[in-house]
Every structure is written in structure tokens, then in C-alpha cells.
C-alpha positions, 0 to 999 in steps of 0.5 A: 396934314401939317397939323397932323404931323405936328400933332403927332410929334407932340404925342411922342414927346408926351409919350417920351415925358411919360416915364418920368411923370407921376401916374395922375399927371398921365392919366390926366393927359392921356384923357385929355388927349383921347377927348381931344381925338373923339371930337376930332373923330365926330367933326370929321364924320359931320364933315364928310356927311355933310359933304357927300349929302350936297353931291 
């Protein structure tokens, strides 16, 4: 949960940034961070498979 709170307060201040960053190093960031939450996506799902298979 504290990872979640700290991810998110790293988005804001990424979002805050933003406006004052050239549109590639946007762009650059934003897909880094939407591969980011895709892996984290696809972990999370393995996890909760793997989970509710063993019950």
C-alpha cells in the first residue's frame, strides 16, 4: 500500500513536470510508465490465479 501511495505521488509530480517538458520527453515518460502498469497488471493477475487455484 505504501508503494501504491508513493507511486502515486511520483505521478503527480510527473504530471505537475509535464507542462513544462518538451512533448518527446512526455511521451517518452508516459510510455514508460504505462509499460510499467502493464507488468504490474499481468504480476497481479498470475498472483491472484496462482492463488485461487491452491484453494
Amino acid at each position: 500500500m505504501l508503494f501504491l501511495v508513493a507511486a502515486l505521488l511520483l505521478m503527480g509530480v510527473v504530471m505537475g513536470s509535464v507542462a513544462h517538458a518538451p512533448v518527446p520527453v512526455s511521451l517518452v515518460a508516459a510510455v514508460v510508465i504505462g509499460i510499467w502498469l502493464a507488468v504490474f497488471a499481468v504480476r497481479e493477475r498470475n498472483a491472484r490465479r496462482r492463488h485461487t487455484s491452491l484453494n
